[in-house]
GUSE-920491 format. One record per residue: residue number from 1; z, x negated, y of N, C-alpha, C in turn. Coordinates in Angstrom, 3 decimals, padded with zeros to 6 digits. Layout:
BEGIN
node resi = NUM n.pz = Z n.px = X n.py = Y ca.pz = Z ca.px = X ca.py = Y c.pz = Z c.px = X c.py = Y
...
END
This chain:
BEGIN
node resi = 1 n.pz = -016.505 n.px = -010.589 n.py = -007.534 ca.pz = -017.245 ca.px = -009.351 ca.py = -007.763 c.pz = -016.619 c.px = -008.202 c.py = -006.975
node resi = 2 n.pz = -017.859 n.px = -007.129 n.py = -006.338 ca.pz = -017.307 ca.px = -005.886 ca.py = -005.812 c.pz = -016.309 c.px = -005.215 c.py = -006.828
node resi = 3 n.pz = -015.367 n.px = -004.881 n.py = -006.233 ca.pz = -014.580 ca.px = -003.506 ca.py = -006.999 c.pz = -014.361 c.px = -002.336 c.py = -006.407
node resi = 4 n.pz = -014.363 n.px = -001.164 n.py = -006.777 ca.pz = -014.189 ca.px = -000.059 ca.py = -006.089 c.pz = -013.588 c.px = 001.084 c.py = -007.053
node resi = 5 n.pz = -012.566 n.px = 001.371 n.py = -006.565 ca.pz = -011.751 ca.px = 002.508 ca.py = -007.432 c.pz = -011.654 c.px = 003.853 c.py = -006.654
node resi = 6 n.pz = -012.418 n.px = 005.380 n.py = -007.326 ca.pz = -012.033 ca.px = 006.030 ca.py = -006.478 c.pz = -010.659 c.px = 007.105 c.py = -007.334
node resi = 7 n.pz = -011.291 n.px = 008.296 n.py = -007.330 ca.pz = -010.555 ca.px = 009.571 ca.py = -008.204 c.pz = -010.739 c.px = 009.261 c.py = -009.664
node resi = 8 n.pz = -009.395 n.px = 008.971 n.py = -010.453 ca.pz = -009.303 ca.px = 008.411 ca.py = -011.652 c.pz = -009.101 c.px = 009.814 c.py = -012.531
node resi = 9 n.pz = -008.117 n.px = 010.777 n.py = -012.310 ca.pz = -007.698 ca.px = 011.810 ca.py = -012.508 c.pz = -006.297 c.px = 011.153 c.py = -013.227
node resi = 10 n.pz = -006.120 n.px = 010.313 n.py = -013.415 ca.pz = -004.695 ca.px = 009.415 ca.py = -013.798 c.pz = -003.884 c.px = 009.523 c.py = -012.695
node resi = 11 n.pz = -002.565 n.px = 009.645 n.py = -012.887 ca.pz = -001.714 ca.px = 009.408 ca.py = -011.895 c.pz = -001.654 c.px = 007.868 c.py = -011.368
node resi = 12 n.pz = -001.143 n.px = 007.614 n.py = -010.062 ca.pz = -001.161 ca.px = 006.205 ca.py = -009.551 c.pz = -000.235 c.px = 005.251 c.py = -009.970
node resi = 13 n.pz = 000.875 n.px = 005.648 n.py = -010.848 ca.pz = 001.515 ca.px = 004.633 ca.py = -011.084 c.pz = 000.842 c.px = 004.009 c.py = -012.936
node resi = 14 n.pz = 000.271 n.px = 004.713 n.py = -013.544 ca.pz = -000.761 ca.px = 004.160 ca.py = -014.378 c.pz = -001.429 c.px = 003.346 c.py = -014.034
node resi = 15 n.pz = -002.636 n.px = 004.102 n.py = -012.929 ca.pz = -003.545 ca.px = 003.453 ca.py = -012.193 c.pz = -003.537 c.px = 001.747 c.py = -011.864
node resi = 16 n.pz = -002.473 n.px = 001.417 n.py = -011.350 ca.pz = -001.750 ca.px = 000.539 ca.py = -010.317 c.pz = -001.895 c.px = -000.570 c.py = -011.144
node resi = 17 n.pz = -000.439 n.px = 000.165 n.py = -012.616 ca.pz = 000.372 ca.px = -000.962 ca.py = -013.240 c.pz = -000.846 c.px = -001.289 c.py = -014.185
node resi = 18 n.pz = -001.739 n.px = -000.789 n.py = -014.707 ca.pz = -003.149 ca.px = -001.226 ca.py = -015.133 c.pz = -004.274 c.px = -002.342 c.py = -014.413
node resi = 19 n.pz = -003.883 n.px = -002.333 n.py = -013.594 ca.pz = -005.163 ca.px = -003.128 ca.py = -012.396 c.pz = -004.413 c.px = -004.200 c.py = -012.683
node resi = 20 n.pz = -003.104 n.px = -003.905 n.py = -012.637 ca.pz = -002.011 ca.px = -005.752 ca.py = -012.044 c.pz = -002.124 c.px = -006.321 c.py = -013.290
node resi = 21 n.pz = -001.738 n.px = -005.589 n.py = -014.923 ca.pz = -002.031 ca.px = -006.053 ca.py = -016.175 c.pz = -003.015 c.px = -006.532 c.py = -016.282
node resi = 22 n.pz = -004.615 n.px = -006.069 n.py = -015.939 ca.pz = -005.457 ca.px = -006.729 ca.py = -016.211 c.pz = -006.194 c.px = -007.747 c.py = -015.417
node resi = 23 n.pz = -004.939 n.px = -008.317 n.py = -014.186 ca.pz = -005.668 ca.px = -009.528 ca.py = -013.231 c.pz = -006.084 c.px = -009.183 c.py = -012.008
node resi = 24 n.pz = -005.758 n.px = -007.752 n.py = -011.757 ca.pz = -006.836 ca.px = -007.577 ca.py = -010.236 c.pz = -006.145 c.px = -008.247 c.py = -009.020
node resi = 25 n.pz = -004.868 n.px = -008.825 n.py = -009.366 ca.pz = -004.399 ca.px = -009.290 ca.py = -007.475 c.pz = -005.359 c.px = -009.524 c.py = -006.725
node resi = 26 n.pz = -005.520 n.px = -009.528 n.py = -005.527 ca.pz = -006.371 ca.px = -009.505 ca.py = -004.394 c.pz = -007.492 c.px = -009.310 c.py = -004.563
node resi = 27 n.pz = -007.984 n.px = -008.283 n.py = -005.374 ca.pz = -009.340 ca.px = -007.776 ca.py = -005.434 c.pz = -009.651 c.px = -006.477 c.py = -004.716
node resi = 28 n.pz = -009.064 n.px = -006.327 n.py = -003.527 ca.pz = -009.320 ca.px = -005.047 ca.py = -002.780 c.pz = -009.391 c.px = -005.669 c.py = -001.680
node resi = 29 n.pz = -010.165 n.px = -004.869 n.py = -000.750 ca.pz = -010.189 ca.px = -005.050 ca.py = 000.766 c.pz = -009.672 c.px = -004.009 c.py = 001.586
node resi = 30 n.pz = -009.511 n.px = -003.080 n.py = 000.911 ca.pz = -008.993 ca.px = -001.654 ca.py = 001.322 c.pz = -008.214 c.px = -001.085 c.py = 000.477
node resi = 31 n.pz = -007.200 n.px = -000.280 n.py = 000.681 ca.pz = -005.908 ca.px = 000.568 ca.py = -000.194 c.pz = -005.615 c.px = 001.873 c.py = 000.593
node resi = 32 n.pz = -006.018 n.px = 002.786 n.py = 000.306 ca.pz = -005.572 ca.px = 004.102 ca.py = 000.904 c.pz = -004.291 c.px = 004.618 c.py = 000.156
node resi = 33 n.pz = -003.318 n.px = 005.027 n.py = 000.878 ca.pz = -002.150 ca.px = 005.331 ca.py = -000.129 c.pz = -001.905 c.px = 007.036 c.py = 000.284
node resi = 34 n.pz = -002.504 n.px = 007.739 n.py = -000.684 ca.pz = -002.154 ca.px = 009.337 ca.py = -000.455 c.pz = -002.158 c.px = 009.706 c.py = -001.820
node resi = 35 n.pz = -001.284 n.px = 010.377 n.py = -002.278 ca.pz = -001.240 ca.px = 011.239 ca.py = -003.616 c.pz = 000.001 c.px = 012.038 c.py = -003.593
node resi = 36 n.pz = 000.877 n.px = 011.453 n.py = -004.161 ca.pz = 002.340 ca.px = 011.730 ca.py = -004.518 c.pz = 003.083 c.px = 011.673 c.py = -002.817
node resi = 37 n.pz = 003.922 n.px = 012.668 n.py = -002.482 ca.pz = 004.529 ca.px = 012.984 ca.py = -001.150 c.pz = 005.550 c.px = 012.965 c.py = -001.485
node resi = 38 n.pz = 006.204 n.px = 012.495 n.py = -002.897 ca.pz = 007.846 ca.px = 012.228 ca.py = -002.379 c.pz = 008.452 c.px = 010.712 c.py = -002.439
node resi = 39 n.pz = 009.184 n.px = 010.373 n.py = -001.763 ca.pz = 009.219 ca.px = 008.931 ca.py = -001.307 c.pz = 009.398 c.px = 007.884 c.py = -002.369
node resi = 40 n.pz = 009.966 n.px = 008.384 n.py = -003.000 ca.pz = 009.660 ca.px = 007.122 ca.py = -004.361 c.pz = 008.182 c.px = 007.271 c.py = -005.009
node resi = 41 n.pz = 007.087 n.px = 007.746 n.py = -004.897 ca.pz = 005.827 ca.px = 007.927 ca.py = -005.030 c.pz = 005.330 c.px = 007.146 c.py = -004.440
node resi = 42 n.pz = 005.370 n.px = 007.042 n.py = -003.190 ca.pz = 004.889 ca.px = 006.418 ca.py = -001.895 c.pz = 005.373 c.px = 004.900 c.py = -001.728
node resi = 43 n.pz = 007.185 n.px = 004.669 n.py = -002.283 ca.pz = 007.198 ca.px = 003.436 ca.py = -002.105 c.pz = 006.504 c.px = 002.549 c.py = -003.544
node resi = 44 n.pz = 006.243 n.px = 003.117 n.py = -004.198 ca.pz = 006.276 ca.px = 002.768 ca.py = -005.789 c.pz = 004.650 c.px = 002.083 c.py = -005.520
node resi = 45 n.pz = 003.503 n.px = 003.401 n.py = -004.911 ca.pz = 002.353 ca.px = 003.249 ca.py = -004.536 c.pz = 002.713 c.px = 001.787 c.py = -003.713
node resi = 46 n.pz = 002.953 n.px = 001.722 n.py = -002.891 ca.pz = 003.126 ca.px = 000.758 ca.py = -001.908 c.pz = 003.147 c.px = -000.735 c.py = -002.507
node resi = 47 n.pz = 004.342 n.px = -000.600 n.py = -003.224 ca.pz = 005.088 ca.px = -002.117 ca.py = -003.598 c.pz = 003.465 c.px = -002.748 c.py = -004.542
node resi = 48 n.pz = 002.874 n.px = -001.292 n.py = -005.331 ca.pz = 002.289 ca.px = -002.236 ca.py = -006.414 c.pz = 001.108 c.px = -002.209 c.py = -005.676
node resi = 49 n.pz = 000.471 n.px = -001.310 n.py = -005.032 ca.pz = -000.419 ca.px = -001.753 ca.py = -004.528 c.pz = -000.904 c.px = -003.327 c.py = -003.610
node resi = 50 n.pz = 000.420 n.px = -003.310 n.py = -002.947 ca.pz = 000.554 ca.px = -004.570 ca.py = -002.194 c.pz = -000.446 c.px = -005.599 c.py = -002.324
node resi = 51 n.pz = -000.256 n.px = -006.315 n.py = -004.130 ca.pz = -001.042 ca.px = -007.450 ca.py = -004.557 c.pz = -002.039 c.px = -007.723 c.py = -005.008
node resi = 52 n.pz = -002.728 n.px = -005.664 n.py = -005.050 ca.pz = -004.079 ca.px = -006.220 ca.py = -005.252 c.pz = -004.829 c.px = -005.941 c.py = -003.928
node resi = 53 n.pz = -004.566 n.px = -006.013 n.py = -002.955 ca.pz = -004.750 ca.px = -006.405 ca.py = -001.604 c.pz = -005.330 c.px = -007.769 c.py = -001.476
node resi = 54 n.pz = -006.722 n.px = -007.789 n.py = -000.730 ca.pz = -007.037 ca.px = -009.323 ca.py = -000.578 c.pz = -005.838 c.px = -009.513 c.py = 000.814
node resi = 55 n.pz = -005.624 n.px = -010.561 n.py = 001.602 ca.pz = -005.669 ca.px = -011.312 ca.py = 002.680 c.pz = -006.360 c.px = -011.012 c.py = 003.762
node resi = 56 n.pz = -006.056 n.px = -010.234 n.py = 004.528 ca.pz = -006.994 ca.px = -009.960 ca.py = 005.549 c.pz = -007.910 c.px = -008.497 c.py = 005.044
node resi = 57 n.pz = -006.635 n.px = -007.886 n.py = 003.962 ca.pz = -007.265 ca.px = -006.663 ca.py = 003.776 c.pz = -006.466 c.px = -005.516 c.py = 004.307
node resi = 58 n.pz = -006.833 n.px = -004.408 n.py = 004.490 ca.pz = -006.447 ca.px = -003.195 ca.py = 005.264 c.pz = -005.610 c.px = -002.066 c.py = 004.181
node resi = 59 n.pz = -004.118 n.px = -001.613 n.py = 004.599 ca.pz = -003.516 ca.px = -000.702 ca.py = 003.960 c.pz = -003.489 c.px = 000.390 c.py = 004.499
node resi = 60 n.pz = -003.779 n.px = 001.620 n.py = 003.848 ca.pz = -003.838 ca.px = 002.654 ca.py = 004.744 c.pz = -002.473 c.px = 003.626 c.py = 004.489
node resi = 61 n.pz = -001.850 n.px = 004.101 n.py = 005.152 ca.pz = -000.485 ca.px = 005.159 ca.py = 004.408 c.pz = -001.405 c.px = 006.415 c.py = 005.437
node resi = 62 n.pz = -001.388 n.px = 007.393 n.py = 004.426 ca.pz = -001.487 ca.px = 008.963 ca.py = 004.753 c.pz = -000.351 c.px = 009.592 c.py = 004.777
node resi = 63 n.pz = -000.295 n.px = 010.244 n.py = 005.988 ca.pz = 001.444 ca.px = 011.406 ca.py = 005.956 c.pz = 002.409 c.px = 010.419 c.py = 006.956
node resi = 64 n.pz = 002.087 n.px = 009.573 n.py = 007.694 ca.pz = 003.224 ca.px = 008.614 ca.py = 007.778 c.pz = 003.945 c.px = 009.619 c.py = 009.499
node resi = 65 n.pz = 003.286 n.px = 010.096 n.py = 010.170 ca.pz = 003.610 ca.px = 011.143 ca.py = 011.303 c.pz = 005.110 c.px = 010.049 c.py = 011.543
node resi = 66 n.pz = 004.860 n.px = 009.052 n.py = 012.233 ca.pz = 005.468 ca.px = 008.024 ca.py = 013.126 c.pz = 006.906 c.px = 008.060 c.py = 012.405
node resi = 67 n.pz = 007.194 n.px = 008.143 n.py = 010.952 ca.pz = 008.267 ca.px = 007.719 ca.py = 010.247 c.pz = 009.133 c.px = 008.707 c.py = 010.287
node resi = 68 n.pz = 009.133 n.px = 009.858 n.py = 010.971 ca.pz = 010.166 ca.px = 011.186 ca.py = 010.959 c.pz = 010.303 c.px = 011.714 c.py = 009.544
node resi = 69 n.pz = 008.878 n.px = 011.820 n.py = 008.873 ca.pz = 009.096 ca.px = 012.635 ca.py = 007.206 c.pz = 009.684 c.px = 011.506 c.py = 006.288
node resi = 70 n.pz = 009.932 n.px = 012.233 n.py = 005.089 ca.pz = 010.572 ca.px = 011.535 ca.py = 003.787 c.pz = 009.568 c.px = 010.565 c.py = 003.833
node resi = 71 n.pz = 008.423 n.px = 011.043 n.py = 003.168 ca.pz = 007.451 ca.px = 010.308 ca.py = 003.521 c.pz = 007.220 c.px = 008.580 c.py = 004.336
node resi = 72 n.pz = 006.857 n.px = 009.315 n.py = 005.635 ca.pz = 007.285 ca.px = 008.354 ca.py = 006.272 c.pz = 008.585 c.px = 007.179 c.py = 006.731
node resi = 73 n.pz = 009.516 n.px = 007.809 n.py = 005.973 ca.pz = 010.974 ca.px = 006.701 ca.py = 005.863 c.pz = 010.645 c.px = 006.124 c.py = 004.845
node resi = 74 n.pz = 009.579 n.px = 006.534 n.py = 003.529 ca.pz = 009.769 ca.px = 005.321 ca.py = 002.681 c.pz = 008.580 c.px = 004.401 c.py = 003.175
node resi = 75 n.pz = 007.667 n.px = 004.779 n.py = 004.052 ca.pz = 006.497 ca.px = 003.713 ca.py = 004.753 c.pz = 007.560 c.px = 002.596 c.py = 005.149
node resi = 76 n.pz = 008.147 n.px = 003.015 n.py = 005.849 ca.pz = 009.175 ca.px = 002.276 ca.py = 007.147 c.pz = 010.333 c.px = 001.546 c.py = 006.190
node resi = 77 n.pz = 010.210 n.px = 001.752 n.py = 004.962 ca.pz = 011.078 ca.px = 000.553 ca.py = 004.722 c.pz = 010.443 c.px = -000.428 c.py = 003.441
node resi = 78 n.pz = 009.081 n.px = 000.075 n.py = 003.416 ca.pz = 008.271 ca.px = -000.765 ca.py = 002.651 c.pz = 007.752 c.px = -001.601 c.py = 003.798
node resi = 79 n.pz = 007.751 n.px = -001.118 n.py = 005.172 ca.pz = 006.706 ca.px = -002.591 ca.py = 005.748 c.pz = 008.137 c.px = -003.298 c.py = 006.523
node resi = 80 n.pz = 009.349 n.px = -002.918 n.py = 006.498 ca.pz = 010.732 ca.px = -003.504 ca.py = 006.962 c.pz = 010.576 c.px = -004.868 c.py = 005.679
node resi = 81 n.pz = 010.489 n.px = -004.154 n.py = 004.355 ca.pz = 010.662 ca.px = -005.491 ca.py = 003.320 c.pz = 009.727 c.px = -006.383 c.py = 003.122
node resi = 82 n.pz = 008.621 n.px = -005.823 n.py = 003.873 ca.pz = 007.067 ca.px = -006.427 ca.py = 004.052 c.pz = 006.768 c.px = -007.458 c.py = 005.066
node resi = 83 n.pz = 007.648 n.px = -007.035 n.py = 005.964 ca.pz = 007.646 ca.px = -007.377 ca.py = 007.353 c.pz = 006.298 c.px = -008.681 c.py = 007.758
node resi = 84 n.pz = 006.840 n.px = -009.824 n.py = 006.966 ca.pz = 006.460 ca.px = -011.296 ca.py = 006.993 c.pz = 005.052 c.px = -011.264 c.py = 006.391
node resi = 85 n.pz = 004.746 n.px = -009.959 n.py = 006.241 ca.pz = 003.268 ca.px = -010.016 ca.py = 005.237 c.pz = 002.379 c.px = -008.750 c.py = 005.816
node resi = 86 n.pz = 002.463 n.px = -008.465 n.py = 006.601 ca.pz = 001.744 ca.px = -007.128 ca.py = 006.845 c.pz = 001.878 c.px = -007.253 c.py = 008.805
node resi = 87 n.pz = 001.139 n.px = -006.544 n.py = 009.384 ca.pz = 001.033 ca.px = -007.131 ca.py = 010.781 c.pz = 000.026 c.px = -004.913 c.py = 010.703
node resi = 88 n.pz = 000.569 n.px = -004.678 n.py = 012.002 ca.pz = 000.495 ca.px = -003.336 ca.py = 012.598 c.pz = -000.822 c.px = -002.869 c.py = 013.091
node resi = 89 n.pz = -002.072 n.px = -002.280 n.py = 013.134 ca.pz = -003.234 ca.px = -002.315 ca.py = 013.838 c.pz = -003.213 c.px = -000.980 c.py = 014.448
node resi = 90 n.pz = -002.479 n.px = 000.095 n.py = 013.807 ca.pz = -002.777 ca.px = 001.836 ca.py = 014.242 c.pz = -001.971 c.px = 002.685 c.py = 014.201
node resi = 91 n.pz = -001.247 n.px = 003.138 n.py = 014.467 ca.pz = -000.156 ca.px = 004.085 ca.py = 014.350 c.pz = -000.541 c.px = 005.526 c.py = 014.549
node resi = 92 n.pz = -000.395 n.px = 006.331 n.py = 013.906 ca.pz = -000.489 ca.px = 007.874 ca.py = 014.314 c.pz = 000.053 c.px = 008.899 c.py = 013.281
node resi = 93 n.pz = -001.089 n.px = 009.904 n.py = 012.876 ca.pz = -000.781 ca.px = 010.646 ca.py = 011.492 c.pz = -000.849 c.px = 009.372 c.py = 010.412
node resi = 94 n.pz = -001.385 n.px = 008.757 n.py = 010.406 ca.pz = -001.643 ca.px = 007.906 ca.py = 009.463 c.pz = -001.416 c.px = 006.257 c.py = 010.116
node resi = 95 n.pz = -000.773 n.px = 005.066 n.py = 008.981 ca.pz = -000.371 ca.px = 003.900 ca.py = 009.734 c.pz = -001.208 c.px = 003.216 c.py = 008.880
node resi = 96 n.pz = -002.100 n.px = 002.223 n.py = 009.674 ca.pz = -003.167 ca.px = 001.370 ca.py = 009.029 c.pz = -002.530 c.px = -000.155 c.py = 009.445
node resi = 97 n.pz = -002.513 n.px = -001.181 n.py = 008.219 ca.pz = -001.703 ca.px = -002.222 ca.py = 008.225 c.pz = -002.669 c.px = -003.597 c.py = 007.678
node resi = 98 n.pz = -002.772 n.px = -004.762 n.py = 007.819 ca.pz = -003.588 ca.px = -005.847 ca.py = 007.716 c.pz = -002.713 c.px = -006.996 c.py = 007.038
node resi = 99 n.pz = -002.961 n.px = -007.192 n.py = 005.793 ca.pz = -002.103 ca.px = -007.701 ca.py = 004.795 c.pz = -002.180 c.px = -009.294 c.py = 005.657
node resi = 100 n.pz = -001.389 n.px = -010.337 n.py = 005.766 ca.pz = -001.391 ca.px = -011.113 ca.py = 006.596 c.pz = -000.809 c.px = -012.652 c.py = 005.584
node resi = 101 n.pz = -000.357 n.px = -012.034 n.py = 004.455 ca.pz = 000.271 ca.px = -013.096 ca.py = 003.580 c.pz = 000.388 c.px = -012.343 c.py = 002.246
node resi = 102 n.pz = 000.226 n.px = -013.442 n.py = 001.643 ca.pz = 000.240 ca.px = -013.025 ca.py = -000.242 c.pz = 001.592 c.px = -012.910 c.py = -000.542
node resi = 103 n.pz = 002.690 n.px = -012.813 n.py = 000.174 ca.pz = 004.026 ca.px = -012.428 ca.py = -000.365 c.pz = 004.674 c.px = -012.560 c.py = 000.758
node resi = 104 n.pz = 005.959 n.px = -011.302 n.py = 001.378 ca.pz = 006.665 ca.px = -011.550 ca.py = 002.477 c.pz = 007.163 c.px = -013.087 c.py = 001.918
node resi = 105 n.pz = 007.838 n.px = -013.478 n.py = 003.207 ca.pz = 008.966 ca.px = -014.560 ca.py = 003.172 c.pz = 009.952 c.px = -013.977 c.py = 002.642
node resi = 106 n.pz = 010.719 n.px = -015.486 n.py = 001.871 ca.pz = 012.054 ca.px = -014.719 ca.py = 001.066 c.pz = 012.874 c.px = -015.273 c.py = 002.131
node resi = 107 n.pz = 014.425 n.px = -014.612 n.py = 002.257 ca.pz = 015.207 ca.px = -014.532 ca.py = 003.530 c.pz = 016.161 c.px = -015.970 c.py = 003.015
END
C-alpha cells in the first residue's frame, strides 16, 4: 500500500520511532530530512529514518552545503557509517542519496 507522510506538527523523533513500532520498514520511496539543524537532530533523523526506506529509495538531507556546517558533519558521518548501503546521485545545497542495501555491511 501507498504511504505518504507529510507535516505531522509532532516532532521527528516521535514521528520516526512510531512508524518503526508500528512495522513501516521499507515503506517509503522517498525521505526528506529537514527540521531540527543541530547535529544530533539530523543524525538521529537519519539513523531512524534509514529503515523505513524501500531499496532503491531516495534520501534527501536539506542544509548539507558540501559538509562544512554542523549540520552537514553529521550528514558526513551518517553516510561514512552508511557507506555499504547508500550510493551518491547529487551533491550541492542539498545531498540526495539511493538506499542500495537494507543494512550497511558489518566491518
Amino acid at each position: 500500500p501507498e504511504q505518504s507522510l507529510g507535516h505531522t506538527g509532532r516532532d521527528s523523533l516521535t514521528v520516526l520511532t512510531s512508524l518503526l513500532v508500528a512495522g513501516a520498514e521499507e515503506s517509503f520511496d522517498f525521505v526528506y530530512v529537514d527540521g531540527g539543524h543541530s547535529p544530533a537532530d539530523v543524525l538521529s533523523d537519519a539513523v531512524l529514518a534509514f529503515p523505513l526506506l524501500r531499496v532503491g529509495g531516495v534520501l534527501v538531507f536539506d542544509d548539507y552545503a558540501t559538509g562544512t556546517t554542523p549540520c552537514g558533519a553529521a550528514i558526513a558521518n551518517f553516510v561514512n557509517s552508511y557507506a555499504g548501503a547508500l550510493q551518491f546521485v547529487f551533491t550541492s545545497y542539498q545531498l540526495f542519496l539511493v538506499k542500495t542495501a537494507r543494512w550497511p555491511k558489518r566491518v
